[in-house]
C-alpha positions as CSV (number, residue, x, y, z in Angstrom):
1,X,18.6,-9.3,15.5
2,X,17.4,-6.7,17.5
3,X,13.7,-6.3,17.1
4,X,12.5,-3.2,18.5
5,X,10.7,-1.2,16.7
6,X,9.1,3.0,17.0
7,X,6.0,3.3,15.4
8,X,4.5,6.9,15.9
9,X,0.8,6.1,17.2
10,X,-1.5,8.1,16.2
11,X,-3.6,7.4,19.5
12,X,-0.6,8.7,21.5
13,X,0.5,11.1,19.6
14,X,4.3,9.9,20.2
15,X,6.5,7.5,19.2
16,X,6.1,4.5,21.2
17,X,8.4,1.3,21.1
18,X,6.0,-1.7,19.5
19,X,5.4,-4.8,21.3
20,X,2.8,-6.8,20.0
21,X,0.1,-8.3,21.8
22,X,1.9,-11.7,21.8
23,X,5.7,-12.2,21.0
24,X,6.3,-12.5,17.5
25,X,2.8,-12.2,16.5
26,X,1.6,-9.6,14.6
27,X,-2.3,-8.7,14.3
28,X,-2.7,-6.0,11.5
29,X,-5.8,-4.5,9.9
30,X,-5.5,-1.8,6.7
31,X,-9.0,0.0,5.8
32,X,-9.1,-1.4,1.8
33,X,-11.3,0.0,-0.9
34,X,-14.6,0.9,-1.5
35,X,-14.8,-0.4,-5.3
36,X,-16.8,2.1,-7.1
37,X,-14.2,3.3,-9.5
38,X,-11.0,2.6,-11.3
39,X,-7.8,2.6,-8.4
40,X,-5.5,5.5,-8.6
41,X,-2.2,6.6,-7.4
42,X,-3.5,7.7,-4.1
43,X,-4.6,4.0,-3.2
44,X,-1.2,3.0,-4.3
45,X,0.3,4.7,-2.2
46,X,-1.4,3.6,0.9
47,X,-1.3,-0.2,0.1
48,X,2.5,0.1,-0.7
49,X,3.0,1.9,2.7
50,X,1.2,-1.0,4.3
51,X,3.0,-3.6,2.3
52,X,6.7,-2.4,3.2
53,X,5.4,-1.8,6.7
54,X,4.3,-5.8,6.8
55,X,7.6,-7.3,4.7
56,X,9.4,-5.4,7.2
57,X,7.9,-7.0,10.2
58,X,7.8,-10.2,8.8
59,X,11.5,-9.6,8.4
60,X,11.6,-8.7,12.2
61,X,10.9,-12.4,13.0
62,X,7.1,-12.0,13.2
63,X,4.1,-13.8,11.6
64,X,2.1,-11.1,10.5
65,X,-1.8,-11.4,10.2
66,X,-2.5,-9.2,7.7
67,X,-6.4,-8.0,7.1
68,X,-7.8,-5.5,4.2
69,X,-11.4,-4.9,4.4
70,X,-13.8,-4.3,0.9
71,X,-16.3,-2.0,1.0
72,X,-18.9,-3.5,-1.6
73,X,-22.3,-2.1,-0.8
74,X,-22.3,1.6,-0.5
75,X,-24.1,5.0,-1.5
76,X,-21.7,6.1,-3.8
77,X,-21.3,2.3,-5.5
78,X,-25.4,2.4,-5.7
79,X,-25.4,5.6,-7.5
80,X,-22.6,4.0,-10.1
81,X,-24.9,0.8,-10.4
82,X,-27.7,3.5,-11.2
83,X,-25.2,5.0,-13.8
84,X,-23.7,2.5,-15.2
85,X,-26.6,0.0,-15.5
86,X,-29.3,2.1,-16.2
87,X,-33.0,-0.3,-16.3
88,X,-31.3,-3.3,-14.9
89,X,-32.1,-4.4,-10.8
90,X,-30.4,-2.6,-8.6
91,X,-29.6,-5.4,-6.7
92,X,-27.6,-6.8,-9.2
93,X,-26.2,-4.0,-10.5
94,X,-24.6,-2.9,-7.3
95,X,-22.8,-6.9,-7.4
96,X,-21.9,-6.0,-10.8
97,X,-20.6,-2.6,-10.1
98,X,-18.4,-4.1,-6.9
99,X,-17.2,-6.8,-8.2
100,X,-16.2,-5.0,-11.4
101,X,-14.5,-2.4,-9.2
102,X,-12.4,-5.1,-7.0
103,X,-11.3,-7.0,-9.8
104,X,-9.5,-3.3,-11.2
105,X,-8.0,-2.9,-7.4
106,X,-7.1,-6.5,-7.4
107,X,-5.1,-6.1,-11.0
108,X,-3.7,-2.9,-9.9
109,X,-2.3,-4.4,-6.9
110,X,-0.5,-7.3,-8.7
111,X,0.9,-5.0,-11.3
112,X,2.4,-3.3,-8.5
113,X,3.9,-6.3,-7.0
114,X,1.9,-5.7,-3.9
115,X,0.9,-8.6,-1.6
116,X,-2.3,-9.5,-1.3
117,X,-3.5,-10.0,2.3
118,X,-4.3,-12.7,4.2
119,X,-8.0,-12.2,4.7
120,X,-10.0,-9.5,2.7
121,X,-13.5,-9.6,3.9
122,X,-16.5,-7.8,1.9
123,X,-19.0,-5.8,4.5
124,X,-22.2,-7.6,2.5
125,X,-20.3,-11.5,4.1
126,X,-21.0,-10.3,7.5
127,X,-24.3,-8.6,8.1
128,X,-25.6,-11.1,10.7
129,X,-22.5,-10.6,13.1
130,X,-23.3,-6.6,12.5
131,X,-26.6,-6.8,13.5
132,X,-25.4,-9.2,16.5
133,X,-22.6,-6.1,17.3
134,X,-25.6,-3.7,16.7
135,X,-27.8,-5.5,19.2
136,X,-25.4,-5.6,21.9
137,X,-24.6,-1.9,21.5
138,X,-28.6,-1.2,21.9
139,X,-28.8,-3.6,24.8
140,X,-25.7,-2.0,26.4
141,X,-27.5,1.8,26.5
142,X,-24.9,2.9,24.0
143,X,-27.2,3.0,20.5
144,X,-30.8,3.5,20.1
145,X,-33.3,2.7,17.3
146,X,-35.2,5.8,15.6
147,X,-38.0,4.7,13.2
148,X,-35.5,2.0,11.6
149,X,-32.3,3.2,11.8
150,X,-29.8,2.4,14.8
151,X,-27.6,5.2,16.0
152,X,-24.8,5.1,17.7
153,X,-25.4,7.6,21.0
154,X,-21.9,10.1,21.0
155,X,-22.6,11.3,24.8
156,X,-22.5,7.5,26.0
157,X,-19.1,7.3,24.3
158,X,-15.8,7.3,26.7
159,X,-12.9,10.0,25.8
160,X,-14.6,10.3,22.2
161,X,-12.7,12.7,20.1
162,X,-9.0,11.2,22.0
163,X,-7.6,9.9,18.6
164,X,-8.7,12.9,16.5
165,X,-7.6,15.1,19.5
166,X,-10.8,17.1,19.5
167,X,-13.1,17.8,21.7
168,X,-17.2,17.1,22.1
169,X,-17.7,21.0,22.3
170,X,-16.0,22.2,19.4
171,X,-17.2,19.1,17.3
172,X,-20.7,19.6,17.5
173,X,-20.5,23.4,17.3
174,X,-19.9,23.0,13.8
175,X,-22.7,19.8,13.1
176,X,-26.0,20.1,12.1
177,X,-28.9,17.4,11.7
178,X,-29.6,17.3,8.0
179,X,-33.1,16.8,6.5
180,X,-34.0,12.9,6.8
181,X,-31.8,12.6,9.6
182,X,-33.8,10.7,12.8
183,X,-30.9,11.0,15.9
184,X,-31.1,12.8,18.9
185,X,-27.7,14.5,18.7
186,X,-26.0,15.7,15.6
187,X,-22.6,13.9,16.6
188,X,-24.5,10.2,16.9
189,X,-23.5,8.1,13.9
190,X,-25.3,5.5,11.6
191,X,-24.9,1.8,12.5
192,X,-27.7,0.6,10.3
193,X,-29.8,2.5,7.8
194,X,-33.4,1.6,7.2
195,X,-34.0,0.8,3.1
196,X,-34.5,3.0,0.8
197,X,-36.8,1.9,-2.2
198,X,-35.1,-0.7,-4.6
199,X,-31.4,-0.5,-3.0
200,X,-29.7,-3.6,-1.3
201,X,-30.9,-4.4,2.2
202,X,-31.0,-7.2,4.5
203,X,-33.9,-8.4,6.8
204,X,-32.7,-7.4,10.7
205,X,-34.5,-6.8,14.1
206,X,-35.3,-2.7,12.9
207,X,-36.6,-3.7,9.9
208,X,-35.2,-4.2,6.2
209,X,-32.0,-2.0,5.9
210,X,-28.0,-2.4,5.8
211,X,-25.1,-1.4,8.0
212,X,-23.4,2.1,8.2
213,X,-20.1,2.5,7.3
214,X,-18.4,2.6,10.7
215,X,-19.7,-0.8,11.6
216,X,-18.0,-3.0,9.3
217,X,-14.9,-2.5,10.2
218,X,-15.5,-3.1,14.0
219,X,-17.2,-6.1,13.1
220,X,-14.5,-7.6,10.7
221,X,-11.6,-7.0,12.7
222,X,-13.3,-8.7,15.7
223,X,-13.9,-11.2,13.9
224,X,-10.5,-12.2,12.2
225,X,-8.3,-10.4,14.8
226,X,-9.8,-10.6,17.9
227,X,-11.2,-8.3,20.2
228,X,-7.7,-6.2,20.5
229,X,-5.4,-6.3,18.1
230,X,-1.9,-4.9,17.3
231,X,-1.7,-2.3,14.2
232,X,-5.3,-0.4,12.3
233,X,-3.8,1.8,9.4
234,X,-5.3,4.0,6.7
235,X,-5.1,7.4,5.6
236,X,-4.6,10.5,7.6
237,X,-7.9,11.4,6.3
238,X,-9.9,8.1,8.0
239,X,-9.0,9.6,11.8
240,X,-12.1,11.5,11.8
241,X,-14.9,10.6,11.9
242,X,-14.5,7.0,10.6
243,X,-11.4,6.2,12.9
244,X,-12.8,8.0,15.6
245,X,-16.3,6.0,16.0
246,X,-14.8,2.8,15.2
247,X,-13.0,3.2,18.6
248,X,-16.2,4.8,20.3
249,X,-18.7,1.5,18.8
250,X,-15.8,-0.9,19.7
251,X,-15.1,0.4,23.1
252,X,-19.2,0.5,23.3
253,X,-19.4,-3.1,23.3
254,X,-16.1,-3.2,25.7
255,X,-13.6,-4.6,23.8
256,X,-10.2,-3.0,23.8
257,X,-9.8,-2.7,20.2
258,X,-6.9,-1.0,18.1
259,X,-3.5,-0.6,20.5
260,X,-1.6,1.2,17.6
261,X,-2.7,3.2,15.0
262,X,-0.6,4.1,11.9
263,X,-1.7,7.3,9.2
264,X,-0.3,8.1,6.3
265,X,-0.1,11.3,4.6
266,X,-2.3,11.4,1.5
267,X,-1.0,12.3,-2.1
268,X,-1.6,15.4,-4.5
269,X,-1.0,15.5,-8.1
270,X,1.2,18.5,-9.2
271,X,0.4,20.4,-5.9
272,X,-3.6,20.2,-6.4
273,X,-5.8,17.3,-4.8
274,X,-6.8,14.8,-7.1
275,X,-10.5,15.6,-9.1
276,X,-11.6,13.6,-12.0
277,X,-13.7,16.3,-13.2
278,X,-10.7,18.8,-13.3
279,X,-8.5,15.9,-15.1
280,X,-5.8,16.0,-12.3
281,X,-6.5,12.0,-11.5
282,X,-3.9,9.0,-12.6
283,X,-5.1,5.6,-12.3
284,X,-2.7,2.8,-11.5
285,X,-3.7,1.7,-15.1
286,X,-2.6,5.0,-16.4
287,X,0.5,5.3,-14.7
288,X,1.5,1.3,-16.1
289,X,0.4,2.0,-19.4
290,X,2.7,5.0,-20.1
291,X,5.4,4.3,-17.6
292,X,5.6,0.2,-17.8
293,X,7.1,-0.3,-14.4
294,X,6.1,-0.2,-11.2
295,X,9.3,0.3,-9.6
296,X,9.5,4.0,-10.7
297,X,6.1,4.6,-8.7
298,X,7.8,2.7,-5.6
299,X,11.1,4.6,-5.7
300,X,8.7,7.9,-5.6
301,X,6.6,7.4,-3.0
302,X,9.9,5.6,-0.8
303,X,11.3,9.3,-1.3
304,X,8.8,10.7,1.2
305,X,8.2,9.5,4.8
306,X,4.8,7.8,4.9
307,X,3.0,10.0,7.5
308,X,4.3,13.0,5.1
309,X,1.9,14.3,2.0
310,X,3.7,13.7,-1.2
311,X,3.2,15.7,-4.5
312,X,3.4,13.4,-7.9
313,X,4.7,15.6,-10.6
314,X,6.4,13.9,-13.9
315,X,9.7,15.7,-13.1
316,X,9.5,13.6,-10.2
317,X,9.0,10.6,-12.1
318,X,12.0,11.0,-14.6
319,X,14.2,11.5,-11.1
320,X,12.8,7.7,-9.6
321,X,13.6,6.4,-13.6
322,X,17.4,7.9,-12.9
323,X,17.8,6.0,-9.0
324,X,15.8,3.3,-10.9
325,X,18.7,2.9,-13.8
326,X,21.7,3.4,-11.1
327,X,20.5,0.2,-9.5
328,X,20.0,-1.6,-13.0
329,X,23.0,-0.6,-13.8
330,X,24.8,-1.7,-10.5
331,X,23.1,-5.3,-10.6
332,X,24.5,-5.7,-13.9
333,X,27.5,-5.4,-12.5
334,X,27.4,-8.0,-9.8
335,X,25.8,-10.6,-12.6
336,X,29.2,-10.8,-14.2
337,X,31.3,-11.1,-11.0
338,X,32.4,-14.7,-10.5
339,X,32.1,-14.1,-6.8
340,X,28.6,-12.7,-6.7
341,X,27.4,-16.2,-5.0
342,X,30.5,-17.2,-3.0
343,X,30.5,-17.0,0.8
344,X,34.4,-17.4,1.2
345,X,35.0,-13.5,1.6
346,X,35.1,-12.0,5.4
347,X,32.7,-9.9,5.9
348,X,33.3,-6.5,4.7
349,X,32.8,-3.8,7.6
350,X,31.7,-0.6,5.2
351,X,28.9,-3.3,3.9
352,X,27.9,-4.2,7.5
353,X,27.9,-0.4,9.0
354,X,25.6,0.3,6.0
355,X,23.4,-2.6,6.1
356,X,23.1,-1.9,10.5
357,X,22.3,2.1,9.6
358,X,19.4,0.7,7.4
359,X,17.8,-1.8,9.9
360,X,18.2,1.4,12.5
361,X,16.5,3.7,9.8
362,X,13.3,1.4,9.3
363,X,13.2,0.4,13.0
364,X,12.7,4.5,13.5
365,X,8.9,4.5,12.6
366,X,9.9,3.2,8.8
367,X,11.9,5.8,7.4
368,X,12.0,5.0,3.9
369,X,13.7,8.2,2.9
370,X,17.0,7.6,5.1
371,X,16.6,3.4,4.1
372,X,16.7,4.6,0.3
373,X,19.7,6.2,1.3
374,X,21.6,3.6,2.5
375,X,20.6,1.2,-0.8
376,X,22.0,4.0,-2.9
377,X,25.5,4.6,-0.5
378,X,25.5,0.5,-1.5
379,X,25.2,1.4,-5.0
380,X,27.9,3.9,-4.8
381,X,30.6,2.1,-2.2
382,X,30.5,-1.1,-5.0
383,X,31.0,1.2,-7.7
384,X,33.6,2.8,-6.2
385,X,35.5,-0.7,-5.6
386,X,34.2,-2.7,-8.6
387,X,37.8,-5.0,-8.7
388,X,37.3,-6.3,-4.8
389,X,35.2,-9.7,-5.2
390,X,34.2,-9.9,-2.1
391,X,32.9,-6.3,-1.4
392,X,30.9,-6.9,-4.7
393,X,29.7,-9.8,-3.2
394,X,28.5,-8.9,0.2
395,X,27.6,-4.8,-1.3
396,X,25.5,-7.1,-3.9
397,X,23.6,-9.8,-1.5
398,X,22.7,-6.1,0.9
399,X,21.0,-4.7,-2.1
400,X,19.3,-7.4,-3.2
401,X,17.8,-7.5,0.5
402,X,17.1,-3.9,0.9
403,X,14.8,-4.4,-2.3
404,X,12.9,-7.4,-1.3
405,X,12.2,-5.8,2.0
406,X,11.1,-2.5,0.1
407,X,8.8,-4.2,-2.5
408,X,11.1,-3.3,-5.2
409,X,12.1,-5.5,-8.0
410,X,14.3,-4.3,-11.0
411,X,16.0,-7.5,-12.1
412,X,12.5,-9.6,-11.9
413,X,9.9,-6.9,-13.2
414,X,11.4,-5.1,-16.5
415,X,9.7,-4.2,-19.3
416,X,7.8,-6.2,-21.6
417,X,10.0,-5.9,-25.0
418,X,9.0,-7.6,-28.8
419,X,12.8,-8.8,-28.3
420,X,12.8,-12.0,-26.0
421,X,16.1,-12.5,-23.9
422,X,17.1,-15.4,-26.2
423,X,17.2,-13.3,-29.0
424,X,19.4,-10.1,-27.5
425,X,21.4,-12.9,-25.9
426,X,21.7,-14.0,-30.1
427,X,22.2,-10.9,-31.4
428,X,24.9,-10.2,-28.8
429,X,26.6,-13.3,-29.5
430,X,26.5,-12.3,-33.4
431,X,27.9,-9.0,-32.5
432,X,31.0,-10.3,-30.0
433,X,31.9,-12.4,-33.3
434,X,31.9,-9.5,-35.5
435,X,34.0,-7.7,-33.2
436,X,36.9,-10.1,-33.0
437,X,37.0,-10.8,-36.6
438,X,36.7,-7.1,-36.9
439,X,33.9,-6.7,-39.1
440,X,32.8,-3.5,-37.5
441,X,30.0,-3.0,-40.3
442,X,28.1,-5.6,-38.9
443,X,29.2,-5.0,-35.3
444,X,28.1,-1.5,-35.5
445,X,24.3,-2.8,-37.5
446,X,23.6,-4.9,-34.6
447,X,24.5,-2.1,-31.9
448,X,21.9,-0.2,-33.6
449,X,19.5,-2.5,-34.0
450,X,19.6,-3.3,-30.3
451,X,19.4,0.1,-29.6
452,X,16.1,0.9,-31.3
453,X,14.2,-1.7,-29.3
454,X,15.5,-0.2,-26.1
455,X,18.8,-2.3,-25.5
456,X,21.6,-0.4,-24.1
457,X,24.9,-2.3,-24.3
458,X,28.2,-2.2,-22.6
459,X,31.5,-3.4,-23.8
460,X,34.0,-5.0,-21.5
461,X,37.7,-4.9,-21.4
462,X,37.5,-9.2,-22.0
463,X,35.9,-8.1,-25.3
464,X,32.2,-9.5,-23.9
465,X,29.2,-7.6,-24.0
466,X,26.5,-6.6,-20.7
467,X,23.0,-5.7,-21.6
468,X,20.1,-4.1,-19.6
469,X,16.2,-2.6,-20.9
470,X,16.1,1.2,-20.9
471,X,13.4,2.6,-18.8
C-alpha cells in the first residue's frame, strides 16, 4: 500500500506530504470540549472530521495515538454552576456542572458511532505540571508575574503571529488592556489567574489561582505526546489566539511542539451562525431524537471538504436520507447473493480502479466529497450488473470498507422499531405462504401491516421476500 499522504498544514500554508515523527507512528492531539452545555452539531462535526481522519491512518498502517483534551474548570462553566446551582458551593457546583456536561458530550459521541480517544485528560488533573511549565517560562525571561497572575510576555515570543499569518503591528493596533487587566502589553496572555472570591483555585508559587486557557493544552500534549508531536486539530476558529500562543508558550520553554496542524471549517445552520438565544442551535440530542440515525448527519457533513464551512439545512438532510437509502438498498442486495462471501472470483478491474481512485481521493488531504463519490459509482456499477456474482462480491466487500473507514454504518446502526427482526422475519414468512397458496387477502394484510411500522418489502422473482427499515 502506498502510504503517502497530503495534509494541508495550516503552519505552511500548503500542502505538505506527511511523515510522522517515527515510521508508522502517529502522535495526534484534537482540542475537545469545554462542557458547559448540551453538544451540538457544530462539535459533531469536528469530532467526526477527526475520527475519519484517525480510521484513515490507522488504515494506512499506523498506530495512531490519539489525544482529546476536556476543558472542566472555566469562566463560562462557573457562571453555569452559578446558574444552575444557585446557593450550593461553588466548588462543587462547578464538578457538578462539568461532569454533567461531559457525560452529554460522551453520550453524544457514542450515538454517533464516534471513537473515543485514547487519553482524554481534564485541565483540573494537571495543575502541578502547569505551574511546573509556568515556572520554567518565568525562569526562562519569557512570562512574568503581576500582583498574582503570570503572563505570558508576546515581545519575547519568536515569529509569533506565523500560524495566524498576522503580524505584531497590526495585532495590537486593534488590542486594548481592559479594566482588571495587570500585563505590560495588551498582546501578553494569561497563564495563571489569581482567585477570585469563592471560584475553584489551587495553591501555586503566585498565590491561590488556576491556569489560563492556553496553558492546558501545552501542558497535556507534553505530557502524553511528547515534546513534538505529529497532527494538533480543531476548528478554524482556535488558530487565533488559542492556536497561536500555544505555539508561542510551547516554543517559550523550547520544545518543538505541533509539526502539522489541521482546521476545519466550522458549521452554520440555514446560512446563519448558530445562537441559542435566536433558536438557530441543534443539539446532537435534537438531531437523534427526530432523525434516529446518525448516518444521515455523517453522509452530510462527508458532502463538504472538512477545511470548507458547511450550511445544515433540512433540505439537506432529506438529500443524505436519499444516498443513505441507495446504500440500504444496495446492501440488501449483496445479503441475498450466494457469492457475497466467496473469494473464488478474479478480481474484477472496474471494482479495483474504483476502490485505487478512493485511496488517491483520501490520500489528497482527506477529500471526503470525491471518496463519497466513489462509494456511490460502487453503488451504481453493482446495480448495473446485479447477475455477475463475483462483481457483487468484490463491488460488495469495497463498500463495506469504504464505510468502516468513513464511520458510517447502515447495516449495524438502524432504527430502533417496536417490530423485532424475529417478528418481520415471521410475518414475512407468513406472507411468502400466503402468496403461494394464493391467498392474496392475507398476503396483501401483512404487506400493510409491515408497512405501517416502517417495513418496506421487496418481492423476488424466486417468489422470496427482502426487507429493509425506512429512514
Amino acid at each position: 500500500m502506498n502510504n503517502t499522504i497530503n495534509i494541508y498544514n495550516s503552519l505552511t500554508r500548503k500542502k505538505d506530504i506527511f511523515k510522522p515523527l517515527k515510521d508508522n507512528e502517529v502522535k495526534m492531539y484534537v482540542c475537545g470540549p469545554t462542557v458547559y452545555d448540551e453538544p451540538h452539531i457544530g462539535h459533531a462535526r469536528s469530532a467526526y472530521i477527526f475520527d475519519v481522519i484517525r480510521r484513515y491512518l490507522t488504515y494506512k498502517n499506523n498506530k495512531v495515538t490519539f489525544v482529546r483534551n476536556v476543558t472542566d474548570v472555566d469562566d463560562k462553566i462557573i457562571d453555569k454552576a452559578r446558574n444552575e446551582f444557585k446557593g450550593e458551593d461553588l466548588n462543587s457546583a462547578v464538578r457538578k456542572v462539568s461532569q454533567k456536561y461531559l457525560d452529554s458530550y460522551h453520550e453524544a459521541m457514542a450515538s454517533l458511532g464516534i471513537l473515543p480517544p485514547d487519553f482524554e485528560p481534564k485541565a483540573t488533573e494537571y495543575i502541578a505540571e502547569m505551574q511546573i511549565f509556568i515556572q520554567g517560562l518565568i525562569e526562562r525571561g519569557v512570562a512574568y508575574e503581576s500582583l498574582g497572575d503570570v503572563y505570558f510576555d508576546i515581545k519575547k515570543a519568536k515569529d509569533y503571529g506565523k500560524l495566524s499569518n498576522q503580524s505584531l503591528d497590526k495585532m495590537e493596533a486593534g488590542v486594548r488592556i481592559t479594566q482588571g487587566e495587570k500585563k505590560k502589553d495588551p498582546l501578553d496572555f494569561a497563564l495563571w489567574k489569581s482567585t477570585k472570591e469563592g471560584e475553584p483555585s489551587w495553591e501555586s508559587p503566585w498565590g491561590r489561582g488556576r491556569p489560563g486557557w492556553h496553558i492546558e493544552c501545552s501542558v497535556m500534549s507534553s505530557k502524553l505526546l511528547g515534546d513534538e508531536f505529529d497532527i494538533h486539530g480543531g476548528g478554524i476558529d482556535l488558530i487565533f489566539p488559542h492556536h497561536e500562543n500555544e505555539i508561542a508558550q510551547s516554543e517559550g520553554a523550547a520544545k518543538k511542539f505541533a509539526r502539522y496542524w489541521i482546521h476545519h471549517g466550522l458549521l452554520t445552520i440555514n446560512g446563519q451562525k448558530m445562537s441559542k438565544s435566536s433558536g438557530n442551535f441543534i443539539t446532537i440530542r435534537d438531531f437523534m431524537l427526530k432523525y434516529k440515525n446518525a448516518d444521515l448527519l455523517k453522509l452530510f457533513f462527508l458532502s463538504a471538504h472538512y477545511s470548507h464551512p458547511i450550511d445544515y439545512t433540512d433540505k439537506k438532510i432529506e438529500e443524505a436520507k436519499v444516498a443513505l437509502e441507495r446504500i440500504i438498498i444496495c446492501l440488501d442486495k449483496i445479503k441475498i447473493d450466494p457469492c457475497y462471501n466467496s473469494h473464488e472470483h478474479k478480481k474484477n478491474e472496474m471494482v479495483e480502479h474504483i476502490r485505487n481512485k478512493f485511496t488517491e481521493v483520501m490520500d489528497d488531504d482527506f477529500n471526503t466529497p470525491q471518496a463519497l463519490a466513489c462509494l456511490f459509482e460502487l453503488v451504481t456499477l453493482l446495480n448495473k450488473n446485479i447477475n455477475d456474482g463475483g462483481l457483487i462480491c468484490q463491488a460488495g466487500m469495497a463498500i463495506k470498507d469504504m464505510l468502516l473507514l468513513l464511520g458510517v454504518s447502515p447495516e449495524i446502526k438502524q432504527r430502533v422499531e417496536a417490530f423485532s427482526d424475529m417478528r418481520i422475519s415471521e410475518l414475512i414468512s407468513e406472507r411468502n405462504k400466503a402468496r403461494l397458496e394464493k391467498d392474496f387477502t392475507l398476503s396483501d394484510k401483512i404487506r400493510k401491516e409491515l408497512e405501517e411500522e416502517g417495513i418496506i418489502l421487496e418481492d423476488t422473482k424466486d417468489g422470496k421476500s427482502t426487507w429493509r427499515r425506512k429512514l
